[in-house]
C-alpha positions as a printed Julia matrix, in Angstrom:
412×3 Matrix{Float64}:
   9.73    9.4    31.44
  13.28    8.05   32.02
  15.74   10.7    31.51
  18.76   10.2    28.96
  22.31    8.85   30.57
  25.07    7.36   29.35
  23.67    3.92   30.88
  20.65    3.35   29.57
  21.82    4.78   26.25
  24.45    2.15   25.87
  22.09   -0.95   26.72
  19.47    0.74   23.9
  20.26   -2.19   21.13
  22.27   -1.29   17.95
  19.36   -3.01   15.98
  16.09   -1.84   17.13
  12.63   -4.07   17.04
  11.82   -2.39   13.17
   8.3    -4.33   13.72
   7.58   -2.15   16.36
   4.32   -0.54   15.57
   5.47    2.57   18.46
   8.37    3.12   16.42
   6.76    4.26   12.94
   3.94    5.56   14.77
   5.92    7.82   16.7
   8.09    8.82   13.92
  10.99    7.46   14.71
  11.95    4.59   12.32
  13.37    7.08    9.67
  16.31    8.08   11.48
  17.32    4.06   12.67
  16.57    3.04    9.05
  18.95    5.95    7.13
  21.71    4.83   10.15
  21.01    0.79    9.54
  21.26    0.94    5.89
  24.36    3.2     5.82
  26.08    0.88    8.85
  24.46   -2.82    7.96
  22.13   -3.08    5.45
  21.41   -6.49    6.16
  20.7    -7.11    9.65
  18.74   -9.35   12.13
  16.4    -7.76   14.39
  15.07   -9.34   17.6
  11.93   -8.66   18.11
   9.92   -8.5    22.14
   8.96  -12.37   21.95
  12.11  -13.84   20.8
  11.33  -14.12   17.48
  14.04  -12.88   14.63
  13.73  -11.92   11.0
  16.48  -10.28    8.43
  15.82   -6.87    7.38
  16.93   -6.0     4.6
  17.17   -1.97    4.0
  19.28   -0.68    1.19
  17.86   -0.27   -2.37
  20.46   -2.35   -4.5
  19.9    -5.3    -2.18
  15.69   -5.14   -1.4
  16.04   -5.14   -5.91
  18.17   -8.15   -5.68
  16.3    -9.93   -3.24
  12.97   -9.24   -5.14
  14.02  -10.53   -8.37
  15.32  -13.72   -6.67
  11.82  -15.61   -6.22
  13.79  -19.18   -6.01
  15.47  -18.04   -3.33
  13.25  -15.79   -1.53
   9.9   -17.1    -1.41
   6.47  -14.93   -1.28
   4.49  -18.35    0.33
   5.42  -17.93    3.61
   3.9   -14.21    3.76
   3.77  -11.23    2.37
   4.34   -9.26    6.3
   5.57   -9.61    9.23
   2.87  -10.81   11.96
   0.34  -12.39    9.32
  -1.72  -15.46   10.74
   0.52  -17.93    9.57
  -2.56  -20.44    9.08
  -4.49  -18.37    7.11
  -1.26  -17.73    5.22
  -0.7   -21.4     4.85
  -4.43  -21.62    3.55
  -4.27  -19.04    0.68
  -1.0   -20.18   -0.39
  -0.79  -21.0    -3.71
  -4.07  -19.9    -4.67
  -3.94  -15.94   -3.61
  -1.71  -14.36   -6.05
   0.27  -11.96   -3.83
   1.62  -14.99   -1.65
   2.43  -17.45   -5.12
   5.32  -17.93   -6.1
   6.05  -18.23   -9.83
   4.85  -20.08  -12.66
   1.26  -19.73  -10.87
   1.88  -16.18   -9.91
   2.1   -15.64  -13.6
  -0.93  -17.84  -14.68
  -3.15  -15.57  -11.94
  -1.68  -13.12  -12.89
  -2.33  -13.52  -16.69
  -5.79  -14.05  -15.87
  -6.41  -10.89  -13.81
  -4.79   -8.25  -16.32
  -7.27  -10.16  -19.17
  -9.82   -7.81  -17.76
  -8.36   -4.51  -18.27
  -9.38   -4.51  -22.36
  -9.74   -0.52  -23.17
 -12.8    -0.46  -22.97
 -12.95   -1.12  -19.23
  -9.85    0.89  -18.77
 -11.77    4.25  -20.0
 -14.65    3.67  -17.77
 -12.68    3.31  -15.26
 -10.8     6.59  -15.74
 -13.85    8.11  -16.37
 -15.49    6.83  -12.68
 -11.69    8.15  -11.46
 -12.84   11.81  -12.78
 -16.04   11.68  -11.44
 -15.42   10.55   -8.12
 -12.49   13.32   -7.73
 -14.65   16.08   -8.85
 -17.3    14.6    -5.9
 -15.36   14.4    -3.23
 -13.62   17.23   -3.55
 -16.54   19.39   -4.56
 -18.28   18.05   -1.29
 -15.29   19.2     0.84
 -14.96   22.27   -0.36
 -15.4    25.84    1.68
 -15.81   23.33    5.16
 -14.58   24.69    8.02
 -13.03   21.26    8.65
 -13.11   17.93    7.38
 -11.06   14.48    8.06
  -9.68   14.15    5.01
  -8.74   10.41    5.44
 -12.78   10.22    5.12
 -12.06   12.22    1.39
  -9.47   10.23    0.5
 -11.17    6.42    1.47
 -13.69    6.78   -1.93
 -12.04    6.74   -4.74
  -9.75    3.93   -4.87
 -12.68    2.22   -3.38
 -14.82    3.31   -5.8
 -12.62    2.33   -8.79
 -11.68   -0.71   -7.35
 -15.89   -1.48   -6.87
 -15.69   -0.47  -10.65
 -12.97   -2.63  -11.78
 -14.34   -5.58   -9.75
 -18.16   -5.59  -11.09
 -19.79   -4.2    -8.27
 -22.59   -1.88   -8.65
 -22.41    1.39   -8.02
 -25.14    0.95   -5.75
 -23.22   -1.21   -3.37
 -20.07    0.98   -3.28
 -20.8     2.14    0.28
 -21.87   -0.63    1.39
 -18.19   -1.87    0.2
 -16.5     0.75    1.74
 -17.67    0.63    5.17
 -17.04   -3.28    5.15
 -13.85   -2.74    3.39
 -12.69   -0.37    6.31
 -13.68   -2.38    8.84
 -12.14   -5.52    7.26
  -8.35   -4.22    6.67
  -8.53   -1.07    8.75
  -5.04   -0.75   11.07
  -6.13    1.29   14.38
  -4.2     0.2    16.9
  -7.24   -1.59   18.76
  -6.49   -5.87   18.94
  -9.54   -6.26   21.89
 -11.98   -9.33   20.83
 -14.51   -6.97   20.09
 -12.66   -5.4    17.21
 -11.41   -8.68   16.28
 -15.13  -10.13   16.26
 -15.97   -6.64   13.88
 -13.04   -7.31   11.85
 -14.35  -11.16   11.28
 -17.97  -10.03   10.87
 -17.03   -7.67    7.66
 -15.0   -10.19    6.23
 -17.67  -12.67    6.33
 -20.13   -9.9     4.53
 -17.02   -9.3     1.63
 -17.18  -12.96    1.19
 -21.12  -13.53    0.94
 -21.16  -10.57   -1.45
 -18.84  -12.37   -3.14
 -20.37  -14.79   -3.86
 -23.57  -14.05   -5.01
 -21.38  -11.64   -7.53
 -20.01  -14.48   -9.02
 -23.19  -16.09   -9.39
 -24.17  -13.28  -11.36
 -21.22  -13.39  -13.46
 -21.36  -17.29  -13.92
 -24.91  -16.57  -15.64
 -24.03  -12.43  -17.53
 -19.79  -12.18  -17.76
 -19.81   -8.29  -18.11
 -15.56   -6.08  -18.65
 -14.67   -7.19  -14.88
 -12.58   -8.66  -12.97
 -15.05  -11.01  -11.33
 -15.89  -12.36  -14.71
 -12.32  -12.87  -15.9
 -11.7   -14.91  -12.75
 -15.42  -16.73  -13.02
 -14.42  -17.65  -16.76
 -10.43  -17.78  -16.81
  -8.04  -20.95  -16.77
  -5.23  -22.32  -14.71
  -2.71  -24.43  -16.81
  -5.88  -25.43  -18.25
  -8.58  -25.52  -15.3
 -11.14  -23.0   -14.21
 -10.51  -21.41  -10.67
 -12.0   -22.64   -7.67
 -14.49  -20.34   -5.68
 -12.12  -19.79   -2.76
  -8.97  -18.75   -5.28
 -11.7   -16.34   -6.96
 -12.01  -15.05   -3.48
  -8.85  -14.84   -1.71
  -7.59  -12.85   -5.43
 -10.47  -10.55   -4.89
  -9.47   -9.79   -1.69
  -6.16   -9.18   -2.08
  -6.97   -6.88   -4.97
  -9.65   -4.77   -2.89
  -6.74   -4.73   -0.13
  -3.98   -3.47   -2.19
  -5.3    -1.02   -4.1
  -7.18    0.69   -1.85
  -4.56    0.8     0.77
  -1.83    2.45   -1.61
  -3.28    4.79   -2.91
  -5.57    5.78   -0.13
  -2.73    6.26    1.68
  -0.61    8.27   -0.75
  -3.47   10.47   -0.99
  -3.49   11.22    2.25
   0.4    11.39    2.79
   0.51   13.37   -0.61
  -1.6    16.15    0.47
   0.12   16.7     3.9
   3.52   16.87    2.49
   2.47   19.58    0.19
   0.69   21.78    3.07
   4.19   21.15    5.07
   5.84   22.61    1.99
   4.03   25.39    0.32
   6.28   26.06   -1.82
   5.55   22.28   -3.84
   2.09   23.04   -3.93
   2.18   26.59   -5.38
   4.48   24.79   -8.11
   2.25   22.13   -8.36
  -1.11   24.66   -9.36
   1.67   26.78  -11.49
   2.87   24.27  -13.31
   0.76   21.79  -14.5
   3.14   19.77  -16.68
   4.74   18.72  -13.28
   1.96   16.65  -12.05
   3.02   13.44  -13.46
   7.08   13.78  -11.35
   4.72   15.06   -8.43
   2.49   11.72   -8.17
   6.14    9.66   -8.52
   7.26   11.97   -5.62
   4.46   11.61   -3.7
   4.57    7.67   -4.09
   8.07    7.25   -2.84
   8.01   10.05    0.02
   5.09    8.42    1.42
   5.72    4.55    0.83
   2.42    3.36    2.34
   3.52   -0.38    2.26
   6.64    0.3     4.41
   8.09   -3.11    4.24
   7.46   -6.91    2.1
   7.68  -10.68    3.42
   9.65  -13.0     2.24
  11.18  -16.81    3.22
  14.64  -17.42    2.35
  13.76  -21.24    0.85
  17.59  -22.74    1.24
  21.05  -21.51    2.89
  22.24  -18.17    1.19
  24.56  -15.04    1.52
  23.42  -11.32    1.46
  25.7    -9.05    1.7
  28.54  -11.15    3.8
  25.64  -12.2     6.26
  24.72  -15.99    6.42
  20.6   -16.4     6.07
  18.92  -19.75    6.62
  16.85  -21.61    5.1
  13.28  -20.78    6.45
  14.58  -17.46    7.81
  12.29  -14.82    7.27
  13.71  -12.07    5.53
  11.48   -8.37    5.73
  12.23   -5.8     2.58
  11.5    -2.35    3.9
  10.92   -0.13    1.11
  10.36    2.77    2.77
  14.22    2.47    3.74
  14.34    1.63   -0.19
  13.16    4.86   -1.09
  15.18    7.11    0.6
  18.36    5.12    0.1
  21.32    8.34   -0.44
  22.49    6.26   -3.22
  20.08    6.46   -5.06
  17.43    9.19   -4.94
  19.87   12.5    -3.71
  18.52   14.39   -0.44
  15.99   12.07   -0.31
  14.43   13.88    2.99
  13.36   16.38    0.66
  10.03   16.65   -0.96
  10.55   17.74   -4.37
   8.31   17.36   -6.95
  10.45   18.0    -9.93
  12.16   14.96   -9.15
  13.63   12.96  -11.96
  14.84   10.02  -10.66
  11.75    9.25   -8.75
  10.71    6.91  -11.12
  12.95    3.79   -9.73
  10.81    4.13   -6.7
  10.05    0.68   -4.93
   6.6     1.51   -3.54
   4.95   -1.15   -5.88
   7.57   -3.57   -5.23
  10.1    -4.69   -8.0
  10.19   -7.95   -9.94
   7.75  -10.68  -10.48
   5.46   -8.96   -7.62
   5.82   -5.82   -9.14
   1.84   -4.02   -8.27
  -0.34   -5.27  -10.46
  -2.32   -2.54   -9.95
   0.51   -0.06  -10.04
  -0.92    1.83  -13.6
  -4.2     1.95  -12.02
  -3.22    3.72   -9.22
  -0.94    6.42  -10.36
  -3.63    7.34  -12.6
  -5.74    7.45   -9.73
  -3.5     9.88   -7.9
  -2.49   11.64  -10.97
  -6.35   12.2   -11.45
  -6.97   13.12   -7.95
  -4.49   15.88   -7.36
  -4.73   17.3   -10.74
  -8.81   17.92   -9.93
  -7.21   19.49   -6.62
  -4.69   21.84   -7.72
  -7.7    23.15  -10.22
 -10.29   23.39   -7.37
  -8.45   24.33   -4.02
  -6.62   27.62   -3.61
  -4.68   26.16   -0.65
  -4.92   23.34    2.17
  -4.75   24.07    5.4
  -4.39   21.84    8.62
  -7.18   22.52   11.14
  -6.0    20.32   13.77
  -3.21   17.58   15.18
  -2.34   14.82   12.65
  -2.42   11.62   13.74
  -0.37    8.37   12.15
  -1.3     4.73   12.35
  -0.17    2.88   14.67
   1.29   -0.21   12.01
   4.67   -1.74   10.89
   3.33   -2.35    7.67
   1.36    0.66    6.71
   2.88    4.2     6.95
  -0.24    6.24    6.99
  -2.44    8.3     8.88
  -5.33    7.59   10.31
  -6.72   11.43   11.42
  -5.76   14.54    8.63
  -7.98   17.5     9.44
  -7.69   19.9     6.88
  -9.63   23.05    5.21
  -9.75   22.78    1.57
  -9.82   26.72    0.56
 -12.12   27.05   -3.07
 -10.27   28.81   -5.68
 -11.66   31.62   -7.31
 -13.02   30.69  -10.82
């Protein structure tokens, strides 16, 4: 290890590569982010290959930037090292990188499938599956509770989708494999990675089939059946919106669970409140959503010559939102280091985005988590770590890919 100096500290750069994966992994992007958004809030980073992109950190201007889709364009990418051709391929057909009016007219299409009725089974499979997992994790003398955490938005979004509960596993493992972030880019996980996606397609497919013939309250069938400005979807835009859905929402709130339930075994004091005080479970979920802001940071393409904040951006210049600087801007959420659980002003968090993008899914999931930790506070005395935590190595996803934990029964 090179030791400290006054040398090598001054050539460190004032702007550090933020799309380091090292950087988040390690911990260290909180500290650069609360001293880049208080210094230049907009600034251009240089990343290791030459490359630059704008980063834009402070919570007034990530809003503003957001609610400006003429200007700041979702169809060049929604992060920062995508494949730019499959990017250009889904583009305009995959709602998350559409720009409006067709964001809007997927969009509309999409929420047609959430009638009540399909919103109380799902709720219902959100109870169940809680109760499950955490039942089955109970009294071990040590468990990775990533593994816990992985089934239920899978299983709801399986639900909410039309797949059978039969092929839930099945979904999971693929889904893992598919849009897991570990760190390991060798061909052989790439060929994995490929191989899972190809079995998410086929599955797919034949769903659709099957919805085609029997619509049942799901997704799949709103898509099958639905209209765009007057056209029925095409096969591949039935696809790519399935995908993105299954990736979304299960990354979220997967990893909120996870990031939820270690902040409140590093402060004991939030989860006594938290089994004392029920009524604070809904401010707790909020908390727990901006403190661990899984998606740390959003894509978008500046799509003419602009100002932010006194600094020139050009056309085509990519321009990276990182909400996890967002939500824990001093201006807006005080001593935002802290974990509190009572926290009122919580609710402007930016972890499901702002604007036209705002999470589709965003109601879905906090009832998910809202679900899952009240069935946890009633069922576990206290959680204990059993072991070194490990976080992802990702400049996307702030998560963590290793959590073992006890789960101590309560009495009943």
């Amino acid at each position: 290890m090179i030791p400290a100096t006054e040398e090598n500290q001054a050539a460190a750069p004032r702007v550090p590569d933020l799309s380091d994966p090292l950087l988040h992994q390690r911990g260290e992007a909180g500290p650069v982010l609360a001293r880049l958004r208080r210094e230049e809030p907009v600034c251009q980073v240089t990343r290791a290959d030459g490359s630059t992109f704008w980063a834009v950190l402070s919570y007034e201007l990530i809003t503003q930037v957001l609610a400006d889709a003429a200007t700041f364009s979702s169809t060049g990418g929604m992060r920062l090292d995508a494949d730019p051709v499959a990017t250009a391929a889904a583009t305009g057909k995959m709602m998350v990188i559409t720009d409006p009016p067709l964001h809007g007219m997927i969009r509309r299409v999409v929420s047609s499938a959430f009638t009540p009725r399909m919103v109380l089974r799902l709720e219902e499979t959100m109870r169940t599956i809680s109760v499950e997992v955490i039942e089955a994790a109970l009294g071990q003398d040590s468990i990775d509770f990533t593994e816990v955490a992985a089934r239920l938005p899978l299983s709801v979004i399986c639900d909410m989708l039309g797949v059978p509960r039969a092929d839930w596993d099945f979904m999971l493992s693929r889904t893992m494999t598919a849009f897991g972030v570990n760190g390991d880019d060798g061909p052989e996980q790439q060929q994995r990675v490929a191989t899972a996606h190809t079995d998410i397609f086929l599955y797919y497919d034949e769903l659709m089939r099957l919805r085609r013939k029997e619509p049942q309250e799901d997704i799949i069938s709103a898509l099958v059946h639905g209209r765009i400005d007057g056209r029925p979807l095409t096969e591949e835009e039935i696809i790519l919106n399935c995908n993105g859905l299954i990736s979304g929402g299960n990354e979220t709130t997967r990893h909120a669970t996870i990031g939820g339930l270690l902040a409140l075994i590093e402060h004991p004091e939030q989860w006594r409140r938290l089994q004392e005080e029920p009524e604070v479970l809904p401010t707790a979920v909020q908390e727990i959503l901006r403190f661990t802001t899984p998606a740390m940071h959003v894509l978008r393409t500046a799509t003419r010559d602009t100002e932010l904040a006194g600094r020139r951006i050009k056309a085509g210049d990519m321009v990276a939102l990182w909400l996890a600087s967002g939500n824990r801007d001093e201006t807006v959420f005080a001593d935002p280091d802290r974990f509190d659980i009572g926290r009122r002003e919580v609710n402007r968090n930016l972890t499901f985005a702002y604007g036209s993008h705002f999470c589709i899914g965003s109601a879905l999931a906090t009832t998910e988590l809202n679900t899952f930790f009240d069935v946890l506070r009633q069922r576990v005395a206290r959680p204990e770590l059993t072991g070194e935590v490990r976080r992802m190595r990702s400049n996307l996803i702030g998560g963590i890919e290793h959590l073992p934990v006890r789960l101590v029964p309560r009495d009943r």
